[in-house]
C-alpha positions, 0 to 999 in steps of 0.5 A, a space after each residue: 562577492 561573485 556568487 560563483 565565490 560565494 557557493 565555493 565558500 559553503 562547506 559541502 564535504 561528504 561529512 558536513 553534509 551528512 552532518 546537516 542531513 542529521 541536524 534537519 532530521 533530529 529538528 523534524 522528529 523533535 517536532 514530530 514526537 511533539 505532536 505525537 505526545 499532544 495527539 488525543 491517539 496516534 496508530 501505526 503501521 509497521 513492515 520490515 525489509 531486506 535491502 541492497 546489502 542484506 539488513 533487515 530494516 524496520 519502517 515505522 509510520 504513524 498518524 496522529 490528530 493534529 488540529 483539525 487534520 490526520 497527518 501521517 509520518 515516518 516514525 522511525 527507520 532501523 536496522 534489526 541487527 540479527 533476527 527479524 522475529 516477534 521479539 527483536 521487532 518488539 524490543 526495537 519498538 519499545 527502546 524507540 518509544 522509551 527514548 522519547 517518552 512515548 505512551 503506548 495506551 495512546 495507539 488505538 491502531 496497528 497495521 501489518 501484513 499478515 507475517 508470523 512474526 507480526 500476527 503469532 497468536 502467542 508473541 507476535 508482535 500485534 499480541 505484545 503490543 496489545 498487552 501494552 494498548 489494551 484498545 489497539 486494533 489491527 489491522 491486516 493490511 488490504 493490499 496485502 489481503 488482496 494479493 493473497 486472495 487473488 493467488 489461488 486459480 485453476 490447473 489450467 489458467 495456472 499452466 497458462 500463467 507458468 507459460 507466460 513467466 517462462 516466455 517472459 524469462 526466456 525473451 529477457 534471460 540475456 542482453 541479445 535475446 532482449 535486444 533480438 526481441 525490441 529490434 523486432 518489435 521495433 519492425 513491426 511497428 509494436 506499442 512495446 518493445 520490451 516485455 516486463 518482469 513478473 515477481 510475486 512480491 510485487 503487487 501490481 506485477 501479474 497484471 503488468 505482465 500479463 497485458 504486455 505480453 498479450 499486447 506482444 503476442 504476435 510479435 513474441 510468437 514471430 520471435 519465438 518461431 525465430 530462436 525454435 523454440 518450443 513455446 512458439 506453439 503456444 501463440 497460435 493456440 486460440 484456447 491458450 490464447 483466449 485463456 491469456 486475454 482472460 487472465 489479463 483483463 481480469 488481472 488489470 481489474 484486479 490492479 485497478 482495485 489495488 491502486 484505487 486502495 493505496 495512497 495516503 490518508 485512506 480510511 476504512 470506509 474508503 477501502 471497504 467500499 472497494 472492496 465490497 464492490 469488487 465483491 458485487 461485480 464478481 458476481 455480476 460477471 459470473 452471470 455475465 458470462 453464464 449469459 454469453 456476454 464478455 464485454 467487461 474483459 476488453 483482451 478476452 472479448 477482441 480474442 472470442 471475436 476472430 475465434 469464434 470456435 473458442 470455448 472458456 465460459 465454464 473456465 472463467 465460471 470457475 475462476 471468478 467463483 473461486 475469487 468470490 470465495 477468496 474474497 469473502 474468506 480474506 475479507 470476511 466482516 464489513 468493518 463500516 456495519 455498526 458504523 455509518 452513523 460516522 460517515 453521515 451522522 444526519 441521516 442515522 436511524 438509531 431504531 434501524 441501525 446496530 451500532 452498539 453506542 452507549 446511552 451517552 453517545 446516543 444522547 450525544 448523537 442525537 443533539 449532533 444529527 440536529 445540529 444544523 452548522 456541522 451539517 454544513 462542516 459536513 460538506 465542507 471538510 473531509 470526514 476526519 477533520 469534521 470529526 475532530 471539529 466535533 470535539 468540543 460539543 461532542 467530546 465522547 462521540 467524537 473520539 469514537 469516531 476518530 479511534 475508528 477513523 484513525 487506523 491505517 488500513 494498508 502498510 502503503 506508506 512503509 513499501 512506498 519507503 522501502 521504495 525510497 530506501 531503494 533508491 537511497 541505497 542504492 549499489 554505490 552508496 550501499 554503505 550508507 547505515 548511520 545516516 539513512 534513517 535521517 536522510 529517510 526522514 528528510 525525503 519522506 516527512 511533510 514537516 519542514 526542519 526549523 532552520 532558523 532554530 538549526 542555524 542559531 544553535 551552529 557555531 560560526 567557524 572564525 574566519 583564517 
């Protein structure tokens, strides 16, 4: 048979491929749940959404011990029919978890952003479930705790801000506008021909917006000066424009330390390091800045060159005090103190370090930290798997350190699916409901459908 012929005869309808979609989703969630249920714990991360067609999607992920690996994969994706409160997600939950006979006392971890819905004191989600896993801990998601520490500025830097936003609207609020501004940057030869959207619910969008407009600031303000328009002024402003490169250079810091926390398989210690990081270096530049120096911000310091009558210090003092004590405020308690004995049980001192481990675990810590063939795994394995290695000679100590290693850390994982959902429902496939949970599962899963299994279940259509 001609392969041309041959690929005619294969079923590719609309529904026999939806058909299929579902068959391959159902094999990887079968399995998924199977090792779910063999998995000592699992934790979660849960998030909701809004998309193209205004109903509110519930993405859940899970990870869970496999072998000697953490793995992560996408629970479930559904629709809530009416609200979005505690109770509607809670129920949604539950009916999943019945369904496949999953155990709730077996979540050691719960990961959210910091929403009423799932935080209430009283019938939040996090709280109901809880009362059902006794041992879960939540989580507040970093990226999430981030954006909220970063908010918060001075009048002034926040006027520079608004004026940014509204530039950027006023160059892209119509196609001749956006076209008029590319075509001039295209005449002056600029990196950019186009400037980006600022959206508050975007994590990364401030620094994004904020670099380009500085890297087009010449060219904005030659446009502006063409349509009259009254922000043109604010271009040849060195104290506005120094403000701008400052907010710019700190914002791109500030993206950096976001991007260096997403990502899969993340744990607490990675994270933590992050951030008590950032932490020290706001405090360094605070001095730096206080001596003159303003090397560490690239925009700001290019701009006080060609300005040299340009005064922000005591701006820019203000700002980064006001983000160390946001900081410290969302980030209040150093989740790894009590804890290091997990990453490098070698080098633990019992005697200097408060780590709060029974008389069992300390025995069992004790004979580990001689233990000179895990050493070597050490080296050899990254930190979850040297763990779940440990299990069999440490069996306590071991799922000590993997309840604590287990919990997710950021709900990265549910934006990055919301991002796919995005893409799968987009405008002209907005319809697609019955089968988009399916179809997010076979995009998004690292678990391959058994075919041969699908196959031998499907009977054969008899030849006309």
């Amino acid at each position: 048979m001609r392969p041309a012929t041959k690929i005619q005869s294969i079923p590719l309808s609309d529904d026999t491929v939806a058909r299929r979609i579902v068959d391959m989703s159902d094999d990887i969630e079968c399995q998924l749940v199977e090792r779910i249920k063999a998995s000592p714990y699992f934790a979660i991360q849960l998030d909701e959404s809004t998309d193209i067609s205004n109903s509110a999607l519930l993405l859940v992920f899970v990870r869970y011990c496999m072998d000697s690996n953490l793995c992560e994969d996408l629970l479930f994706c559904k629709e809530l029919p009416t609200r979005t409160a505690a109770d509607n997600v809670m129920h949604c939950l539950n009916e999943y978890f019945t369904e496949k006979g999953l155990d709730w006392k077996y979540c050691s971890g719960i990961c959210t952003d910091g929403a009423a819905a799932m935080t209430g004191k009283h019938r939040g989600v996090v709280k109901q479930i809880q009362e059902r896993a006794p041992e879960a801990k939540w989580t507040h998601c970093f990226l999430h705790r981030e954006s909220l520490a970063t908010k918060h500025m001075s009048p002034e830097l926040h006027e520079v801000m608004n004026i940014a936003v509204k530039t950027v609207n006023y160059i892209k609020k119509n196609a001749l506008n956006s076209r008029c501004f590319a075509a001039l940057c295209e005449r002056l030869d600029a990196d950019h021909l186009q400037l980006l959207y600022h959206s508050e619910i975007r994590w990364l969008s401030r620094g994004c917006v904020l670099n380009r407009l500085f890297e087009l600031r010449k060219e904005v303000h030659t446009f502006l000066e063409e349509q009259r328009s009254p922000l043109a002024e604010h271009y040849t402003d060195d104290q506005f424009c120094a403000k701008l490169a400052y907010l710019s250079d700190i914002f791109d810091q500030l993206n950096q330390l976001n991007v260096s926390m997403q990502g899969r398989n993340s744990t607490v210690f990675l994270v933590s390091d992050k951030i008590e990081g950032f932490k020290k270096k706001l405090i360094l530049w605070n001095r730096r800045v206080k001596e003159g120096r303003f090397d560490m911000f690239p925009h700001l310091s290019e701009t006080l060159e060609a300005s040299s009558h340009v005064h922000i210090s005591s701006v820019i003092t203000q700002h980064l005090s006001q983000l160390s004590q946001k900081f410290a405020d969302y980030f209040p308690e150093d989740p790894r103190h009590g804890n290091l004995w997990i990453l490098d049980p070698f080098s633990v001192d019992p005697a200097s370090e408060d780590m709060a481990l029974s008389t069992v675990l300390e025995n069992e810590l004790m004979e580990l930290s001689a233990d000179s063939s895990l050493k070597l795994k050490l080296t050899q394995v990254d930190l979850a798997s040297f763990w779940l290695l440990a299990a069999s000679e440490y069996p306590s100590l071991s799922k000590r350190a993997i309840k604590f290693l287990l919990p997710f850390t950021t709900t990265y994982l549910c934006e990055s699916g919301f991002s796919t959902v995005t893409i799968t429902k987009s405008k002209a496939r907005s319809k697609l409901k019955a089968t988009l949970n399916a179809t997010l599962r076979v995009s998004l899963s690292p678990i391959s459908p058994r075919l041969d299994l699908i196959i031998s279940k499907k009977q054969a259509q008899v030849s006309h």
